[in-house]
N, CA, C and O atoms as a GROMACS GRO file, in nm:
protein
  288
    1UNK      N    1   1.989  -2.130  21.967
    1UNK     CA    2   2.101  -2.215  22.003
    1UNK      C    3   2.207  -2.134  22.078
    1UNK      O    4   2.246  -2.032  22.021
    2UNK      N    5   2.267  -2.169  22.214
    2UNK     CA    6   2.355  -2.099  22.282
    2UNK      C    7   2.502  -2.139  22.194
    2UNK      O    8   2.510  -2.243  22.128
    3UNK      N    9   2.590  -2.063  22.204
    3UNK     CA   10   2.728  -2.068  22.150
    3UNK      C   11   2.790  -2.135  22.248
    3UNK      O   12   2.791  -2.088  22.362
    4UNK      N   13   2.854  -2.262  22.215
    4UNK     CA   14   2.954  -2.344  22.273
    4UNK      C   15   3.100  -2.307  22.300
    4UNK      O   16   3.167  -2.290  22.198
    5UNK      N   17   3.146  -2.295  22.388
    5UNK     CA   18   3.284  -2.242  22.420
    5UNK      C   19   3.384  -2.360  22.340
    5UNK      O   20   3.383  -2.472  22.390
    6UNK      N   21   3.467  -2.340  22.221
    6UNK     CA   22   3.551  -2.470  22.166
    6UNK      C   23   3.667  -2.368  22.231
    6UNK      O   24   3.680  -2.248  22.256
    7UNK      N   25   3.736  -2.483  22.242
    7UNK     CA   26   3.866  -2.510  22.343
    7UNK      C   27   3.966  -2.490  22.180
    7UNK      O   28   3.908  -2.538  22.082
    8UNK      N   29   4.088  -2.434  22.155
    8UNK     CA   30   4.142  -2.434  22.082
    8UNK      C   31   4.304  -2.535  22.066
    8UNK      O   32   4.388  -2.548  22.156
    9UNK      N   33   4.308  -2.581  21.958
    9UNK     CA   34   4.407  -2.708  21.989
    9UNK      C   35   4.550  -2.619  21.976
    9UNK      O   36   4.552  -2.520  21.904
   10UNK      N   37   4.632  -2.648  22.027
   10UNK     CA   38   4.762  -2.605  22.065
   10UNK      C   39   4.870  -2.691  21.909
   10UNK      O   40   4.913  -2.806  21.921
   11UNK      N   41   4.890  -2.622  21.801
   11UNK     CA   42   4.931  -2.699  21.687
   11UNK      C   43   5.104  -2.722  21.713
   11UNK      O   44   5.157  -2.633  21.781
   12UNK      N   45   5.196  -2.836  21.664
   12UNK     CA   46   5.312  -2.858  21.647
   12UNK      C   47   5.388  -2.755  21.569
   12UNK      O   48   5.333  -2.736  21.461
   13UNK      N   49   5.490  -2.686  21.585
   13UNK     CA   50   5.544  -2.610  21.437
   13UNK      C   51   5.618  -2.760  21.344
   13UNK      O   52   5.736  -2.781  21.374
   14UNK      N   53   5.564  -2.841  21.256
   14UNK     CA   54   5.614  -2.943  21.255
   14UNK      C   55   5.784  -2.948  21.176
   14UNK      O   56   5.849  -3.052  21.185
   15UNK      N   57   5.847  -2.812  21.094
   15UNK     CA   58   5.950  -2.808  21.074
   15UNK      C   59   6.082  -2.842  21.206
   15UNK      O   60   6.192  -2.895  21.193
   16UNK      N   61   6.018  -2.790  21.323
   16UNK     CA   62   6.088  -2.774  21.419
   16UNK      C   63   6.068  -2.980  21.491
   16UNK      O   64   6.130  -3.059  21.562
   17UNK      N   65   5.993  -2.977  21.443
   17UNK     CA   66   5.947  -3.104  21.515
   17UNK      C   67   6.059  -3.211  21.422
   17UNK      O   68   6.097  -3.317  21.472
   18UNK      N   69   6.084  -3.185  21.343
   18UNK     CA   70   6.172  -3.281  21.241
   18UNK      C   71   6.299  -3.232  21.305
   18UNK      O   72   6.366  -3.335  21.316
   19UNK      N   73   6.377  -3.120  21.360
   19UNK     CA   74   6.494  -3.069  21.379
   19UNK      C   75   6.572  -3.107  21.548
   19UNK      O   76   6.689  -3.108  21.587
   20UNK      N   77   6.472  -3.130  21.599
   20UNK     CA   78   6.506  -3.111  21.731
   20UNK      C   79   6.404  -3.230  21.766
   20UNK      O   80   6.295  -3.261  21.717
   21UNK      N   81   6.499  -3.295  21.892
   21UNK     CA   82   6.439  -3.369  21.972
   21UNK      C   83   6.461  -3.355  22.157
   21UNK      O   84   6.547  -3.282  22.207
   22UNK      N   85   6.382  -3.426  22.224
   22UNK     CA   86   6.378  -3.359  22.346
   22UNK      C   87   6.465  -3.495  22.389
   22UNK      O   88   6.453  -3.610  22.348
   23UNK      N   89   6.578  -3.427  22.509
   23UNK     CA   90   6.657  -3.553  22.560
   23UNK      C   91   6.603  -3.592  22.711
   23UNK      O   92   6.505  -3.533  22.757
   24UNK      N   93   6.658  -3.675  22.772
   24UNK     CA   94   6.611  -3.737  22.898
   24UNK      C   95   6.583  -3.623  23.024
   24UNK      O   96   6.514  -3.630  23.126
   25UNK      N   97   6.657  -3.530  22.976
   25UNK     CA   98   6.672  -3.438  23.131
   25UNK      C   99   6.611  -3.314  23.105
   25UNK      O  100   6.626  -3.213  23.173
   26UNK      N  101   6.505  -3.332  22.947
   26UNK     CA  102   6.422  -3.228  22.939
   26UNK      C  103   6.520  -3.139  22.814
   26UNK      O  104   6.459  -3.078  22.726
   27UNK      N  105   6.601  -3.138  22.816
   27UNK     CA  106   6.663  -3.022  22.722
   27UNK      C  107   6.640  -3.056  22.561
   27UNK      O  108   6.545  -3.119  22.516
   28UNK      N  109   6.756  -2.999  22.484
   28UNK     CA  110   6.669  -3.042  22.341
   28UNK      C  111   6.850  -3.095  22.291
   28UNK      O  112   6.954  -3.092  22.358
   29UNK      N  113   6.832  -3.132  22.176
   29UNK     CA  114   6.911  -3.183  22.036
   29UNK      C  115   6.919  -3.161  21.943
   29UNK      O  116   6.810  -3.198  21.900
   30UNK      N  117   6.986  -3.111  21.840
   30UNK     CA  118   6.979  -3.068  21.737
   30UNK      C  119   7.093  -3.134  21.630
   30UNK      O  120   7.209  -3.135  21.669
   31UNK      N  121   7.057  -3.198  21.474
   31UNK     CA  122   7.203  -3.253  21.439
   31UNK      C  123   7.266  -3.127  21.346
   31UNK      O  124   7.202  -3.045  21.280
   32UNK      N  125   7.430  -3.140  21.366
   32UNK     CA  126   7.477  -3.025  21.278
   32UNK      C  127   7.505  -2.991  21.151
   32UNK      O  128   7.540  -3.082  21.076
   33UNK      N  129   7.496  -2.871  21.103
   33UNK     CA  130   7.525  -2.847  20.976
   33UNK      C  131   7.632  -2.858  20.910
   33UNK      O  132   7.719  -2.935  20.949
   34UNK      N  133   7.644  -2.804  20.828
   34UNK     CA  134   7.796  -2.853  20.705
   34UNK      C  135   7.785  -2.989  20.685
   34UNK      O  136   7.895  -3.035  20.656
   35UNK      N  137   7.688  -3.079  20.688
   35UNK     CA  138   7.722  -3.211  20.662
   35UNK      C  139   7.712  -3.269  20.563
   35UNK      O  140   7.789  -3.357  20.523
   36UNK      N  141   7.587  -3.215  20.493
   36UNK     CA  142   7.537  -3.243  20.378
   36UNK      C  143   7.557  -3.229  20.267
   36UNK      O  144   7.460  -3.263  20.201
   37UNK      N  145   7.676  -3.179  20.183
   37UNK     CA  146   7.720  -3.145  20.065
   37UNK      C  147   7.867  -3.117  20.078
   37UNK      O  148   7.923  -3.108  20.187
   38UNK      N  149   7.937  -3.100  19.943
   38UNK     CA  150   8.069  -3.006  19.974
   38UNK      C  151   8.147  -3.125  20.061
   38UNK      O  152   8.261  -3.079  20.069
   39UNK      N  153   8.146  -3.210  20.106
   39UNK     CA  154   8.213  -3.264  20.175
   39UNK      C  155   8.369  -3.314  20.124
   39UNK      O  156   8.432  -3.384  20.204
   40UNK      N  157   8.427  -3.286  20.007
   40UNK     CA  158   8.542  -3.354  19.947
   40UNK      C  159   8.628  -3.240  20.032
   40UNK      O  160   8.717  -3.291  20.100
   41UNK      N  161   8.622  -3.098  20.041
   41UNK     CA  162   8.729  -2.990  20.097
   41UNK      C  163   8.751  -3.012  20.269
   41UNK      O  164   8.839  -2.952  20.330
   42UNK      N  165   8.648  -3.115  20.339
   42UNK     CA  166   8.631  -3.112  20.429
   42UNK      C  167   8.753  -3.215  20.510
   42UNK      O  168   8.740  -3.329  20.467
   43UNK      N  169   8.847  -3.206  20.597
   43UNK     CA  170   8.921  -3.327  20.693
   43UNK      C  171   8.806  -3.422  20.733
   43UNK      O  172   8.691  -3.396  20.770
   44UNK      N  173   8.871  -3.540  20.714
   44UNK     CA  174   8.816  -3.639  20.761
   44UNK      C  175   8.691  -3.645  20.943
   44UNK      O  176   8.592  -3.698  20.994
   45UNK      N  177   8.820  -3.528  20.968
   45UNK     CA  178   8.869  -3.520  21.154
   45UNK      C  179   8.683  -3.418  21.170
   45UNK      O  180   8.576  -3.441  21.226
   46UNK      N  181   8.724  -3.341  21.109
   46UNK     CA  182   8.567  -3.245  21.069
   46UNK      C  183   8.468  -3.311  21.032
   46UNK      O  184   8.363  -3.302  21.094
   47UNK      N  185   8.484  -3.412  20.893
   47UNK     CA  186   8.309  -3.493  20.910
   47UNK      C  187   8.266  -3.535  21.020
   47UNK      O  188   8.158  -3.502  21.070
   48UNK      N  189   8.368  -3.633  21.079
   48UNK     CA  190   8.373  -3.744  21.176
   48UNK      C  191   8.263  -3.672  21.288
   48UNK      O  192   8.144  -3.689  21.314
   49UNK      N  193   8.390  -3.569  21.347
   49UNK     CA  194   8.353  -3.448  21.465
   49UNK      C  195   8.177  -3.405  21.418
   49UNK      O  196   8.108  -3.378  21.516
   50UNK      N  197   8.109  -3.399  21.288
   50UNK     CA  198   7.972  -3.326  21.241
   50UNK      C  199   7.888  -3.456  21.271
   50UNK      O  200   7.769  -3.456  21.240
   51UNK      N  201   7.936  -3.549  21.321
   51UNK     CA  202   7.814  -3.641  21.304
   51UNK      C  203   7.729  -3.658  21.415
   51UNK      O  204   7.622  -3.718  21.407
   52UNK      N  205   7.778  -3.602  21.528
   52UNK     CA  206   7.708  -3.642  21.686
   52UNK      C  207   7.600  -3.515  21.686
   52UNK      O  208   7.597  -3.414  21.616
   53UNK      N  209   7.549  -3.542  21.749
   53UNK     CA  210   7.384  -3.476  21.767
   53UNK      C  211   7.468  -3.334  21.895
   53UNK      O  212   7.544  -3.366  21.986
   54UNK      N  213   7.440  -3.242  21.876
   54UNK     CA  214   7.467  -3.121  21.976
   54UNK      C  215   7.326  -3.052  22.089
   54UNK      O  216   7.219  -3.024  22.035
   55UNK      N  217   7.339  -3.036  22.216
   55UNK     CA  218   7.255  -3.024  22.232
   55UNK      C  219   7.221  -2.873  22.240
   55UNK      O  220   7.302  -2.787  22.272
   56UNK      N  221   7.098  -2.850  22.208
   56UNK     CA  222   7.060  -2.660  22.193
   56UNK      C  223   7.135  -2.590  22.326
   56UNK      O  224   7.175  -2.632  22.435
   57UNK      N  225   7.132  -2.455  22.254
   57UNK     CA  226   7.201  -2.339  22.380
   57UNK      C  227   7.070  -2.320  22.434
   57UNK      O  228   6.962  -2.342  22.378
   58UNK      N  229   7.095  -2.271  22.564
   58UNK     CA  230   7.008  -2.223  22.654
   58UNK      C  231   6.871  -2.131  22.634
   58UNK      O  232   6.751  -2.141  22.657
   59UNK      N  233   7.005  -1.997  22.550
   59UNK     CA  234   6.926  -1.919  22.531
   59UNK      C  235   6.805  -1.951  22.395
   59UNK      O  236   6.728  -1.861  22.361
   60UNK      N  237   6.803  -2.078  22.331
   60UNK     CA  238   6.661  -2.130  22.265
   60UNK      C  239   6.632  -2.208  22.276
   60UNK      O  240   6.588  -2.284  22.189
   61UNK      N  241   6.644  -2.228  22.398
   61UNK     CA  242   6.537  -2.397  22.445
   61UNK      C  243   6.440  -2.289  22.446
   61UNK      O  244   6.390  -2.265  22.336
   62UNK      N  245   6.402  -2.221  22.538
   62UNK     CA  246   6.192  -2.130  22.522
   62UNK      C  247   6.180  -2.110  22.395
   62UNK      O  248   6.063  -2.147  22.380
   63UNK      N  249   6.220  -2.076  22.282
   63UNK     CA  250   6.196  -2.084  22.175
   63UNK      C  251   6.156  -2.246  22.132
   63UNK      O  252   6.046  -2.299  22.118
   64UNK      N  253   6.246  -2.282  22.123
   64UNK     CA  254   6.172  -2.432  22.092
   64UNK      C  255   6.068  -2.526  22.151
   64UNK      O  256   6.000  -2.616  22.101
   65UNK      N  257   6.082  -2.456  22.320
   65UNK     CA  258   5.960  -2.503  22.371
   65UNK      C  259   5.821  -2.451  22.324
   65UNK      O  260   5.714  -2.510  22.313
   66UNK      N  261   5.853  -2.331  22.300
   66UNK     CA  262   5.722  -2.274  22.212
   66UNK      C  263   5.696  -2.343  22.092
   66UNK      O  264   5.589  -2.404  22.090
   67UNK      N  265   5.768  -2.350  21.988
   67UNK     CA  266   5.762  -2.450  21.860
   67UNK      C  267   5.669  -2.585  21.909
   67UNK      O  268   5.569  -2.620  21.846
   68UNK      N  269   5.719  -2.655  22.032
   68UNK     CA  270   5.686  -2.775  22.070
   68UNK      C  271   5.633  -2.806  22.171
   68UNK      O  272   5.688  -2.868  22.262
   69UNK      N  273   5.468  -2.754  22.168
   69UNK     CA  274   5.429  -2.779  22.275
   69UNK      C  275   5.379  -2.913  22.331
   69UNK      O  276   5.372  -2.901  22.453
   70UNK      N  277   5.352  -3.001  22.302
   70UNK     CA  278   5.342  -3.115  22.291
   70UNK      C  279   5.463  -3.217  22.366
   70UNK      O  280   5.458  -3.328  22.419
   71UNK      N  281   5.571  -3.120  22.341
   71UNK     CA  282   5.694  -3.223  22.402
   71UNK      C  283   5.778  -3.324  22.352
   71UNK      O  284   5.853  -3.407  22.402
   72UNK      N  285   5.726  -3.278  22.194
   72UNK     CA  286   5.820  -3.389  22.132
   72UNK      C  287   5.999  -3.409  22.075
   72UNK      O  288   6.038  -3.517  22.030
   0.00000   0.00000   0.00000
């Protein structure tokens, strides 16, 4: 029997896949921290401001594109 060349599948890092999403113009999203606990010491003005989605710095979009090859 000759050995078949298998093609190897390219896997999701799927932690990253829950964290980040890809926006319209290709770049990524990320939502911010401090939100989740502890919140009584926090100004109102500060939750409010933690709730909008930020989009990644530059220097780790290739990082995350690596995480996500797929594109999700």
């Amino acid at each position: 029997m000759s050995k078949a060349k298998v093609k190897v599948k390219v896997k999701t890092n799927k932690g990253a896949a829950k964290r980040f999403k890809k926006t319209g113009s290709g770049g990524y999203k990320h939502r911010q921290a401090h939100r989740s606990h502890i919140l009584t010491k926090k100004t109102s003005k500060r939750i409010r401001q933690l709730r909008s989605m930020k989009n990644v710095h530059d220097s780790d979009v290739d990082a995350i594109k690596q995480m996500l090859p797929n594109g999700l």
